[in-house]
Backbone as XML, in Angstrom:
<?xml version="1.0"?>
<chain id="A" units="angstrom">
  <residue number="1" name="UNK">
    <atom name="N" x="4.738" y="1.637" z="-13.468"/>
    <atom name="CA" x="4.250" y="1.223" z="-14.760"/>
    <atom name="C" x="3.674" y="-0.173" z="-14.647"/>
  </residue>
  <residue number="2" name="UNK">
    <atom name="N" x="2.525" y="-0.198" z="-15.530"/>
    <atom name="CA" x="2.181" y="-1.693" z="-15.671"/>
    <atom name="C" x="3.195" y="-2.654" z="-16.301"/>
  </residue>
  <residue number="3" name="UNK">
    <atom name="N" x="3.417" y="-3.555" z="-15.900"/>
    <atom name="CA" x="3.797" y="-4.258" z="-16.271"/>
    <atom name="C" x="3.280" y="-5.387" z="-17.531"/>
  </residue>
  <residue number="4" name="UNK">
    <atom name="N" x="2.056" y="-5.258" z="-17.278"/>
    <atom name="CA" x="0.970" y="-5.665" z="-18.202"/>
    <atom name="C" x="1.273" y="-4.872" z="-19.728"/>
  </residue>
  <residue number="5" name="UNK">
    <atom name="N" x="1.262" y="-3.881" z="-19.497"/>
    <atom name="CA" x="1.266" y="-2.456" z="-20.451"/>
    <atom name="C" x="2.221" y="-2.553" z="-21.222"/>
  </residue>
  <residue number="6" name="UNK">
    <atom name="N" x="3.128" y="-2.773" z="-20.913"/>
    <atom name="CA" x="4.627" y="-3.165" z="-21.308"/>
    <atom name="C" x="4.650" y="-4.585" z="-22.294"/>
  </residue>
  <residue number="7" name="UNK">
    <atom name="N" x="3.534" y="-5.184" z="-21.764"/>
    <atom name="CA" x="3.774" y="-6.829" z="-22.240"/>
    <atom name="C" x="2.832" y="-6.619" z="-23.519"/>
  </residue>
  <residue number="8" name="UNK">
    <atom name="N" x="1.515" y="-5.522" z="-23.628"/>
    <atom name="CA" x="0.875" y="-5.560" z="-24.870"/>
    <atom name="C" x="1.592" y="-4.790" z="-25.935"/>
  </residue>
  <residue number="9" name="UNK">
    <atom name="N" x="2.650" y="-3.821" z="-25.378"/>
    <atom name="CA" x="2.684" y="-2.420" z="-26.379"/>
    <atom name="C" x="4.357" y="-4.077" z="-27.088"/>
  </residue>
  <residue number="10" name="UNK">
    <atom name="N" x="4.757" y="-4.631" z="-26.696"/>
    <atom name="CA" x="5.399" y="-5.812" z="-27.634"/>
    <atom name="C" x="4.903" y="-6.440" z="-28.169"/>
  </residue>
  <residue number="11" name="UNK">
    <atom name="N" x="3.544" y="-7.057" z="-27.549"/>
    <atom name="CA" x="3.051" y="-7.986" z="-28.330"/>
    <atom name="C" x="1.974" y="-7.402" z="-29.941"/>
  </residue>
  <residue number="12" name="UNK">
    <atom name="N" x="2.330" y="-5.473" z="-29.615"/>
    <atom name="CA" x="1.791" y="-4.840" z="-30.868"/>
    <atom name="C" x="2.590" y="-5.255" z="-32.040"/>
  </residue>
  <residue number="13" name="UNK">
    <atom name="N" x="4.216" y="-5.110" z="-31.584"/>
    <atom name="CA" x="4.877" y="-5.428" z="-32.701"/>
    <atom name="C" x="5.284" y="-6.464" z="-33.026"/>
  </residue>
  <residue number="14" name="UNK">
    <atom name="N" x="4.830" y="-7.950" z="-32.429"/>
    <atom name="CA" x="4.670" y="-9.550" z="-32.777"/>
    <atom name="C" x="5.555" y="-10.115" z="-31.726"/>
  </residue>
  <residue number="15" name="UNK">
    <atom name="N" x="7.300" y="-9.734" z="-31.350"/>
    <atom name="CA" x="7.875" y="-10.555" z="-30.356"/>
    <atom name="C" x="8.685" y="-9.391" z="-30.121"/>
  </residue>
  <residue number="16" name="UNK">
    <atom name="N" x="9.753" y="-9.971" z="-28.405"/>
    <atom name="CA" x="10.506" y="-8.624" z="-28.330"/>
    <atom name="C" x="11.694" y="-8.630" z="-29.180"/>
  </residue>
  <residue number="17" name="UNK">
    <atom name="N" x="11.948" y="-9.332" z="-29.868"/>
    <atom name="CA" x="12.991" y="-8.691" z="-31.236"/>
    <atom name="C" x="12.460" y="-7.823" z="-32.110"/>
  </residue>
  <residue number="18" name="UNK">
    <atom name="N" x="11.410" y="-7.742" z="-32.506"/>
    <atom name="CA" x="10.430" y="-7.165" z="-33.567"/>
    <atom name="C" x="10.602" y="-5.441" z="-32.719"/>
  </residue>
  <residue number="19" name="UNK">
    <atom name="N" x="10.173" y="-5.551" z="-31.343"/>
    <atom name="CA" x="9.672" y="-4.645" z="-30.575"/>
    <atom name="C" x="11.350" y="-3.707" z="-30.555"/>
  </residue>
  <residue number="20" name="UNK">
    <atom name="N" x="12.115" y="-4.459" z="-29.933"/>
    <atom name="CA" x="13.226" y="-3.952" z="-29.655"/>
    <atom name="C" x="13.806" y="-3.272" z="-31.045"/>
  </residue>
  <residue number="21" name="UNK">
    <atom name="N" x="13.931" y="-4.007" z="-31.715"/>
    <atom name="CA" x="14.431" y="-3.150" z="-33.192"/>
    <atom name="C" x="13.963" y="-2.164" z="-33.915"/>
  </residue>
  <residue number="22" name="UNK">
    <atom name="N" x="12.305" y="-2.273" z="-33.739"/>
    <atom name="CA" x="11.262" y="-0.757" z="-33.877"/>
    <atom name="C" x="11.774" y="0.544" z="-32.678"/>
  </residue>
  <residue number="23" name="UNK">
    <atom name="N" x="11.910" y="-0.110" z="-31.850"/>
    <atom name="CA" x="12.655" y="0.732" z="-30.940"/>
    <atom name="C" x="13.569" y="1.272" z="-30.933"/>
  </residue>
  <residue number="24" name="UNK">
    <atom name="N" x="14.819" y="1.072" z="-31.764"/>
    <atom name="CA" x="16.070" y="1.248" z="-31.618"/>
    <atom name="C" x="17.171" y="0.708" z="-30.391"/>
  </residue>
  <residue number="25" name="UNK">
    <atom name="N" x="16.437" y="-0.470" z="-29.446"/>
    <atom name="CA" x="17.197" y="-0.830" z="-28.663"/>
    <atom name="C" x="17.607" y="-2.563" z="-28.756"/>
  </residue>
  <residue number="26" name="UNK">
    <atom name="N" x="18.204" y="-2.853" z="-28.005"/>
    <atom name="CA" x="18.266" y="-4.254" z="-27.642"/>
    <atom name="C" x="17.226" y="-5.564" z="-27.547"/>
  </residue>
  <residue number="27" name="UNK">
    <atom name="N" x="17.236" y="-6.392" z="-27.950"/>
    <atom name="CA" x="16.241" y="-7.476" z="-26.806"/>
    <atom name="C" x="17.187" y="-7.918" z="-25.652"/>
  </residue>
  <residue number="28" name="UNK">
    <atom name="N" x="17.669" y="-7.764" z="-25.095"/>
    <atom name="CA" x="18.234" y="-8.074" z="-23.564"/>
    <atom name="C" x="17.960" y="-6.806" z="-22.991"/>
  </residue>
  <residue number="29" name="UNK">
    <atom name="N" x="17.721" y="-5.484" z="-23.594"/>
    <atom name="CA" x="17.490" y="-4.192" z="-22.902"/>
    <atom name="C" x="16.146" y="-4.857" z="-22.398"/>
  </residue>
  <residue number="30" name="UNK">
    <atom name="N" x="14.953" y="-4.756" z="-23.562"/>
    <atom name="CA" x="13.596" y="-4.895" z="-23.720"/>
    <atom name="C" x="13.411" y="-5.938" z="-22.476"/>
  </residue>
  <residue number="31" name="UNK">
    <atom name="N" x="14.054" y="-6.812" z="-22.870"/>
    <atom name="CA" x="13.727" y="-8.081" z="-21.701"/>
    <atom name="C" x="14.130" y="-7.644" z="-20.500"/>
  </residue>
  <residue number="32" name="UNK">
    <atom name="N" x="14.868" y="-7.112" z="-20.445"/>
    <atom name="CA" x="15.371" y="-6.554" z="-18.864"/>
    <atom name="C" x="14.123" y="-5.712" z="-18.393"/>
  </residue>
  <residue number="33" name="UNK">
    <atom name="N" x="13.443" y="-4.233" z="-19.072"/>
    <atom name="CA" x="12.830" y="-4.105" z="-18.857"/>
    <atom name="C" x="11.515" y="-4.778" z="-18.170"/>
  </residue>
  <residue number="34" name="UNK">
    <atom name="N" x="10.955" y="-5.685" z="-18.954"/>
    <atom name="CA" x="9.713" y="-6.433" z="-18.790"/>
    <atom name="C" x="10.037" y="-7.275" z="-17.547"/>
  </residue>
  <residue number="35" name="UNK">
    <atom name="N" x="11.031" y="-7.584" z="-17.144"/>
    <atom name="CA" x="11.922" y="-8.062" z="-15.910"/>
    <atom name="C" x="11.169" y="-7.561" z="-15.049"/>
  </residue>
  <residue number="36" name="UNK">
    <atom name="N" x="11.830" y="-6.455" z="-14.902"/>
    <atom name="CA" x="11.660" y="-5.576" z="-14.061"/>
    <atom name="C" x="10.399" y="-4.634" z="-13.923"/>
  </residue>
  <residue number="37" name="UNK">
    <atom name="N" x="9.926" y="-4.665" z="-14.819"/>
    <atom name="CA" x="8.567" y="-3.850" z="-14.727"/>
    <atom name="C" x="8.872" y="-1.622" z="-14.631"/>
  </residue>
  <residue number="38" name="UNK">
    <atom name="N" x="10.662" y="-1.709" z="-15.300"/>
    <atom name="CA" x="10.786" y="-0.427" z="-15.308"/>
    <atom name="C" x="11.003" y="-0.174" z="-16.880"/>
  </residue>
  <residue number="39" name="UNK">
    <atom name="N" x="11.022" y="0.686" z="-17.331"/>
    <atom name="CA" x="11.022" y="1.209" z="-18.802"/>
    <atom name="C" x="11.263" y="2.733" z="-18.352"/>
  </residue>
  <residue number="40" name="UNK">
    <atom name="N" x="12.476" y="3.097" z="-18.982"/>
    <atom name="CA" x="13.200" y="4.601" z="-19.002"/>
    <atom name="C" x="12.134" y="5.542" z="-19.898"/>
  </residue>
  <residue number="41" name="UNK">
    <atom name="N" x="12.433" y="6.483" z="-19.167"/>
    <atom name="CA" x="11.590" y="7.826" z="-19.972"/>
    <atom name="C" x="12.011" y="7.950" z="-21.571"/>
  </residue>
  <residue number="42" name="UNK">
    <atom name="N" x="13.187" y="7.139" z="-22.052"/>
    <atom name="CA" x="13.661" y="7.569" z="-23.452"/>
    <atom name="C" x="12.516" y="5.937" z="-24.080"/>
  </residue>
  <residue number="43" name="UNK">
    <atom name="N" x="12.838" y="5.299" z="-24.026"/>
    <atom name="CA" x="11.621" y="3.997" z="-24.823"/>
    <atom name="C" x="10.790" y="4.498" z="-24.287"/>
  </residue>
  <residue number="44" name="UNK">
    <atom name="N" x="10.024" y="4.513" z="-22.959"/>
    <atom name="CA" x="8.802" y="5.216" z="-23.455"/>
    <atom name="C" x="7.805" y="6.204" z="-24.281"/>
  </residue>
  <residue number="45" name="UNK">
    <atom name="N" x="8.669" y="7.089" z="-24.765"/>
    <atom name="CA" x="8.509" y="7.997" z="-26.029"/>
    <atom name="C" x="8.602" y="7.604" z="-26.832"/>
  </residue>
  <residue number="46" name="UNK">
    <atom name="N" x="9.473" y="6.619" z="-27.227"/>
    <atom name="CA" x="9.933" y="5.524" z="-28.229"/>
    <atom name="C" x="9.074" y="4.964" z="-28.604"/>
  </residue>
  <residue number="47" name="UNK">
    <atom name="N" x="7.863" y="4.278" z="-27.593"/>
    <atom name="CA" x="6.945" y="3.328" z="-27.879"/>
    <atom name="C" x="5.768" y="4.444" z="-28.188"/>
  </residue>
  <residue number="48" name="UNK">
    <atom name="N" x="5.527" y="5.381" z="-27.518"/>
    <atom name="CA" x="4.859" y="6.211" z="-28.026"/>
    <atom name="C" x="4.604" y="6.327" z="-29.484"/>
  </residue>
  <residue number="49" name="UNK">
    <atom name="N" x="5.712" y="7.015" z="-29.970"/>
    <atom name="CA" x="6.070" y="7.579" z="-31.004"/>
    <atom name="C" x="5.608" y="5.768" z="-32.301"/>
  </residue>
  <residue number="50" name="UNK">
    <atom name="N" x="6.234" y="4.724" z="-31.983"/>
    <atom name="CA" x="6.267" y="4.205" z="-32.519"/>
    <atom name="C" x="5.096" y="3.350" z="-33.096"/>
  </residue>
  <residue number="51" name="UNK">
    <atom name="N" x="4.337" y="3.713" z="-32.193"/>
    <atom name="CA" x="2.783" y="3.035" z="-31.713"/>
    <atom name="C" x="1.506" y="3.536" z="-32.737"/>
  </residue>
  <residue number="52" name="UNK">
    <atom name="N" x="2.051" y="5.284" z="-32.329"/>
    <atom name="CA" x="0.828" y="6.074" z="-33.254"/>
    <atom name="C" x="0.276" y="6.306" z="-31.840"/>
  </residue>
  <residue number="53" name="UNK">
    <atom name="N" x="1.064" y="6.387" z="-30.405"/>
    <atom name="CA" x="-0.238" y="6.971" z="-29.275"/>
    <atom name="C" x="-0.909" y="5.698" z="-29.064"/>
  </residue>
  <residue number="54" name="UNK">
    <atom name="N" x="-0.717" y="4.737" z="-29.523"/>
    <atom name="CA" x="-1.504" y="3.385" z="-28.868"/>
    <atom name="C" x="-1.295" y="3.312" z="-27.553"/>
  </residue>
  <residue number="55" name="UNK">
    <atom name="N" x="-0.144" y="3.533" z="-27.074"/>
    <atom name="CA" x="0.143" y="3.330" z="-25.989"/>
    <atom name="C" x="1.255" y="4.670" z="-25.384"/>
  </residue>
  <residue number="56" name="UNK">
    <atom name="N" x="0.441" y="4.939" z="-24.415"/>
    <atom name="CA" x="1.096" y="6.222" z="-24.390"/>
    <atom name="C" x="2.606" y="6.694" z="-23.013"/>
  </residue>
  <residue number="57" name="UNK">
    <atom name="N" x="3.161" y="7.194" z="-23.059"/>
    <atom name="CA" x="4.907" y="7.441" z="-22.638"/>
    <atom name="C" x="4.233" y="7.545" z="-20.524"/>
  </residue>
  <residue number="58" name="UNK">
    <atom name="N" x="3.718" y="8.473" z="-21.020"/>
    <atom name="CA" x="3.366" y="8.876" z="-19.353"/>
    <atom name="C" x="2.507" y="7.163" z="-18.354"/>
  </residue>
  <residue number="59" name="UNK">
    <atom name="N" x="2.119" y="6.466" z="-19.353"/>
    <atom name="CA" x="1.499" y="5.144" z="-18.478"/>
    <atom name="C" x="2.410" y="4.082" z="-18.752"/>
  </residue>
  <residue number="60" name="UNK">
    <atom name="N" x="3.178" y="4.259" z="-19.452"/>
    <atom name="CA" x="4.433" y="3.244" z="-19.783"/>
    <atom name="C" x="5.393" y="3.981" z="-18.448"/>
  </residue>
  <residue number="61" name="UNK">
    <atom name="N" x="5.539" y="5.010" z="-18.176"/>
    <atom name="CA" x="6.774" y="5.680" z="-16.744"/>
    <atom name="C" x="6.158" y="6.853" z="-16.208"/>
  </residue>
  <residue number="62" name="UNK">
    <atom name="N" x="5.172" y="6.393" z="-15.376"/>
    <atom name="CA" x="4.169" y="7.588" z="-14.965"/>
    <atom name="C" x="5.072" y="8.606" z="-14.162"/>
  </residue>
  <residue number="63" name="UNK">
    <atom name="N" x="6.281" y="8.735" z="-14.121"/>
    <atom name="CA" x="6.847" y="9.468" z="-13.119"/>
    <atom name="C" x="6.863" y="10.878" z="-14.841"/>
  </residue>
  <residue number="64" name="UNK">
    <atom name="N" x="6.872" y="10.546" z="-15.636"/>
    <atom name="CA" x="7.086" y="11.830" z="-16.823"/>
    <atom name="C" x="5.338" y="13.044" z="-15.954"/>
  </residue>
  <residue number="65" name="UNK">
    <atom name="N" x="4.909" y="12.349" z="-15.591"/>
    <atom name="CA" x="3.396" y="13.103" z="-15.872"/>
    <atom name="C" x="3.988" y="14.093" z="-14.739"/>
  </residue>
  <residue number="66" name="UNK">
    <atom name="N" x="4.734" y="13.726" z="-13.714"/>
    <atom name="CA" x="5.613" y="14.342" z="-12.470"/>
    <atom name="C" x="6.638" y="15.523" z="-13.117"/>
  </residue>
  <residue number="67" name="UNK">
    <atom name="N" x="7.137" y="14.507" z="-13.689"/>
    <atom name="CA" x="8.468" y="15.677" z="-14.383"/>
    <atom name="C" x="7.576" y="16.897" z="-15.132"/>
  </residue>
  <residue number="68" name="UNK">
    <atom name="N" x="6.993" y="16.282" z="-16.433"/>
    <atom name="CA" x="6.360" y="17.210" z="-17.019"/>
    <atom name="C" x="5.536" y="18.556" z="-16.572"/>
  </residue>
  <residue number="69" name="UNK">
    <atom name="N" x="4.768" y="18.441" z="-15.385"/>
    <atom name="CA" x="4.296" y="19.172" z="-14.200"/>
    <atom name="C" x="5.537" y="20.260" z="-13.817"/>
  </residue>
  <residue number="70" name="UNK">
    <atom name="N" x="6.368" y="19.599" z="-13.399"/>
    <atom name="CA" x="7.511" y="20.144" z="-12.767"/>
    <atom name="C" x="7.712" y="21.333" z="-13.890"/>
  </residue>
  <residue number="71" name="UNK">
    <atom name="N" x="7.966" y="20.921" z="-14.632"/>
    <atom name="CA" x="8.594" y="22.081" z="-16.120"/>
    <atom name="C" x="8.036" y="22.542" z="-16.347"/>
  </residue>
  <residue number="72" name="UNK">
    <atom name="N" x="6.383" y="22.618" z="-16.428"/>
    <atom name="CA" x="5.635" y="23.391" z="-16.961"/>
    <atom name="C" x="5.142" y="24.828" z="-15.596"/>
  </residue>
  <residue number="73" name="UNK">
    <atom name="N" x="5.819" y="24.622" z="-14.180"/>
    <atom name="CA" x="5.497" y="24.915" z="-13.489"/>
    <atom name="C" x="6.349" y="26.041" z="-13.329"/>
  </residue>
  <residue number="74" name="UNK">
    <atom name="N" x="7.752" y="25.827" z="-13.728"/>
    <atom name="CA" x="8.965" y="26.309" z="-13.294"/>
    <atom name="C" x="8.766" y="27.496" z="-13.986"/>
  </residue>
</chain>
């Protein structure tokens, strides 16, 4: 995931308290994330969802576009 990507889809919702609480999670989660440059498959849907598709789940944790493949295959 970008890490970049991560840093606009917060700065949609003004700071990461703003972000984190639209989210339903933490700001020490959020910040950990942006840390790290990882974001779980569950906030990424999250931000999805929360966005309106601004920013979308599979480029926030491109490994879903993998999984999703997988399931649709099985």
């Amino acid at each position: 995931m970008s890490n970049e990507l991560l840093k606009q889809a917060v700065d949609y919702f003004g700071n990461q308290k703003k972000a984190a609480d639209a989210l339903g999670i933490t700001q020490p989660t959020l910040n950990h994330s942006l840390s790290t440059g990882v974001v779980s498959a569950e906030v990424a849907l999250r931000i999805q969802k929360a966005t309106g598709g601004k920013f979308k789940a599979v480029d926030l944790r491109p490994s879903l576009k993998r999984d999703f493949v997988s399931i649709s295959v099985a």
